[in-house]
N, C-alpha and C positions, 0 to 999 in steps of 0.2 A: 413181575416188576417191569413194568412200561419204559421210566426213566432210570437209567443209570447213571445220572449225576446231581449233583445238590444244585437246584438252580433260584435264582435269587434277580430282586430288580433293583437294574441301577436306578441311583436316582436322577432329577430330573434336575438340571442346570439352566440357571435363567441367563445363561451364554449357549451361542453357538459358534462353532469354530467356521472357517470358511477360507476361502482361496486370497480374500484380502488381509485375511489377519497373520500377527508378526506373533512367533512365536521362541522363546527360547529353554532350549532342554540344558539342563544340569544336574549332573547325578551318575551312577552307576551304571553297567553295561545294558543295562536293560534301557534306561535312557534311552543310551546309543544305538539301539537295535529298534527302534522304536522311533525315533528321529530320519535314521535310514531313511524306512519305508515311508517317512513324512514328505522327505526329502525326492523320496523316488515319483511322490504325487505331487511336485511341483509345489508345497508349500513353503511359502518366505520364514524362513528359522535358519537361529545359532545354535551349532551343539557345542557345549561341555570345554570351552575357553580354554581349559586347564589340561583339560583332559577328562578320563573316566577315574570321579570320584565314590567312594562308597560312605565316606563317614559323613556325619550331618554338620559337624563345625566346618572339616576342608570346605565341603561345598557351601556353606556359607560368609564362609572366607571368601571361595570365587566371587559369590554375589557381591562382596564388599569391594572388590578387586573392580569391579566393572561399574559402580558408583562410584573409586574415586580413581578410576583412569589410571591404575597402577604403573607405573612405569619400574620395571625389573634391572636389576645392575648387577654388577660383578658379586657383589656381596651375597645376592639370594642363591648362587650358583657353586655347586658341592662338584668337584672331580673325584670319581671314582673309576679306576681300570679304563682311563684316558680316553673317560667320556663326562660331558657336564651336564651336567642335571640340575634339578630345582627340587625340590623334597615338597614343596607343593604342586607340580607337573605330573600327567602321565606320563612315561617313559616315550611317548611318542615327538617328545619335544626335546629328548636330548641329543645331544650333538656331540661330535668328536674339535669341532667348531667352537670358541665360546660365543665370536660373534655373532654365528650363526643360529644357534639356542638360543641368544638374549633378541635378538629380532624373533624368531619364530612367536615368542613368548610374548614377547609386546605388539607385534600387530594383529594377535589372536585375541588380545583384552580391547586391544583397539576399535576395532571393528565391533567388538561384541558392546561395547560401553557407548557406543552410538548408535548403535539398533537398541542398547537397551531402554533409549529414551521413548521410541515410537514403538516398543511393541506391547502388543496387545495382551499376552498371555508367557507366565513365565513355571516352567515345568520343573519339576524338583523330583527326582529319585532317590528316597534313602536305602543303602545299601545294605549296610551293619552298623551298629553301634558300639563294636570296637574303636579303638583308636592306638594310634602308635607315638612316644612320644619321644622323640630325639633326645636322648641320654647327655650328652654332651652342651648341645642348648635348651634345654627343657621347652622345646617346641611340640607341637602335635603335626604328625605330617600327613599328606593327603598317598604318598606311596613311600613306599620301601628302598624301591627301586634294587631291591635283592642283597641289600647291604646285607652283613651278619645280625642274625637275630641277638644277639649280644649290645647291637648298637641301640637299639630302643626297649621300651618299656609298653607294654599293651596292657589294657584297661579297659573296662566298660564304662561307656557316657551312663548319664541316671536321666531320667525323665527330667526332671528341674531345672538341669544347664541348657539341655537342647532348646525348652520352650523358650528359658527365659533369653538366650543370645538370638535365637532365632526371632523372638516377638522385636526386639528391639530393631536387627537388621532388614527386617520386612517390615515394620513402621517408616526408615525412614526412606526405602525403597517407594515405597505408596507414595510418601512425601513428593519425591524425585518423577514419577510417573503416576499419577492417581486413578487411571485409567485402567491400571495393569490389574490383573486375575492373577493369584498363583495356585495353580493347581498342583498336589503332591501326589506320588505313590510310594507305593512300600512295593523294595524289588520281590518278585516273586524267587529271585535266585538264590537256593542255599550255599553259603558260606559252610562248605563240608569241614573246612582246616580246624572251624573252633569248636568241631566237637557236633553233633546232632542237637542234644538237648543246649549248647549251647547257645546256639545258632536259632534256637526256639525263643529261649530269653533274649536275645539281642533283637532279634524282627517285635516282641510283642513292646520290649520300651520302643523302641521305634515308632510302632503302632499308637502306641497311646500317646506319646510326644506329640505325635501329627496332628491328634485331635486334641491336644491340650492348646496347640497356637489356634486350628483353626474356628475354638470355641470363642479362641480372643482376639479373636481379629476378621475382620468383615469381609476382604478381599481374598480369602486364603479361602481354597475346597480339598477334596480329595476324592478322586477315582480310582475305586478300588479293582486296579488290575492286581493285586496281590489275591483276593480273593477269587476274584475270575478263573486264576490260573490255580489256583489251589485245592479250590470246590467245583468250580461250574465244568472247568473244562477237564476236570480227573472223571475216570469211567471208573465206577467202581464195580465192574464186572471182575476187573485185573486186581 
């Protein structure tokens, strides 16, 4: 046996990326790790506004946030152990401050919602298709932030809702920028908490959600670093 891994061809995009183009990542840590080293090559990109998202409504919720110039108030802001947060933020935006979290939070959409008019390519990470939903406001939230599991309700998204909020909010995204490319991935990272074979069911709706929008929608691709990492780059020597 010559090759030890499953190897396979991307396909071929009638884009190329390049040192003029504007790019923005949103999504999961893999985004984020990924954005870095974008970042570390001098490419013009926003990462992740909110923070690092995993479920596919939060991070489409960001995308809405950044079409309509969200501006955040006292109201979106939860104190917990004498720190405020936003149940749609990564914990990297909370503060012991509330002034201070509600600015953080608004000039990271701010800035991201005027580059999102000029850029070129807009990056999307789905993480899991879990979801969490705040028991008390029947909200779905983009993090936990370590509350008691008692305080929400987890669920699996179904293929149907993600295509259909997703075609909608990336219609009129195009609308807004018609220029713009969204390319998706599926993270390569497992989600060990929900189980193994759970964690199998959640990446393949994932998976097929991806390609249910971008069967319906012109502007939408997908590169599959999920497979890359899965197949190409496993040795199965080991």
């Amino acid at each position: 046996m010559s090759n030890f891994r499953t190897t396979f061809t991307i396909p071929e995009y009638p884009f190329k990326l390049n040192y003029h183009s504007k790019s923005i990542f949103i999504g999961s840590c893999f985004t984020e790790n990924i954005g870095n080293y974008m970042k570390d090559l001098k490419f013009q990109l926003v990462q992740n506004p909110t923070g690092i998202i995993y479920n596919p409504l939060s991070i489409i919720e960001c995308v809405e946030y950044m079409m309509d110039k969200k501006k955040f108030d006292e109201s979106d802001l939860q104190l917990y152990n004498d720190v405020w947060f936003s149940f749609q933020h990564h914990g990297k935006f909370s503060d012991t401050d509330k002034g201070k979290c509600l600015a953080n939070m608004n000039d990271a959409i701010s800035a991201a919602s005027e580059f999102l008019i000029h850029t070129d390519y807009l990056f999307i990470t789905f993480g899991s298709a879990y979801i969490y939903t705040h028991n008390e406001t029947n909200v779905v939230v983009a993090n936990c932030h370590k509350l008691p599991s008692s305080t929400f309700t987890k669920s699996l998204l179904d293929i149907q809702t993600i295509k259909e909020i997703g075609l909608k909010t990336f219609e009129r995204l195009c609308n807004i920028n018609p220029r713009l490319k969204i390319i998706f991935t599926l993270s390569p990272v497992r989600h060990w908490n929900d189980g193994a074979i759970e964690n199998q069911i959640s990446k393949s709706i994932l998976s097929v959600a991806i390609h249910e929008i971008i069967k319906n929608h012109s502007s939408c691709y997908y590169f599959p670093a999920y497979e890359l990492m899965m197949d190409d780059l496993r040795d199965y020597r080991f």
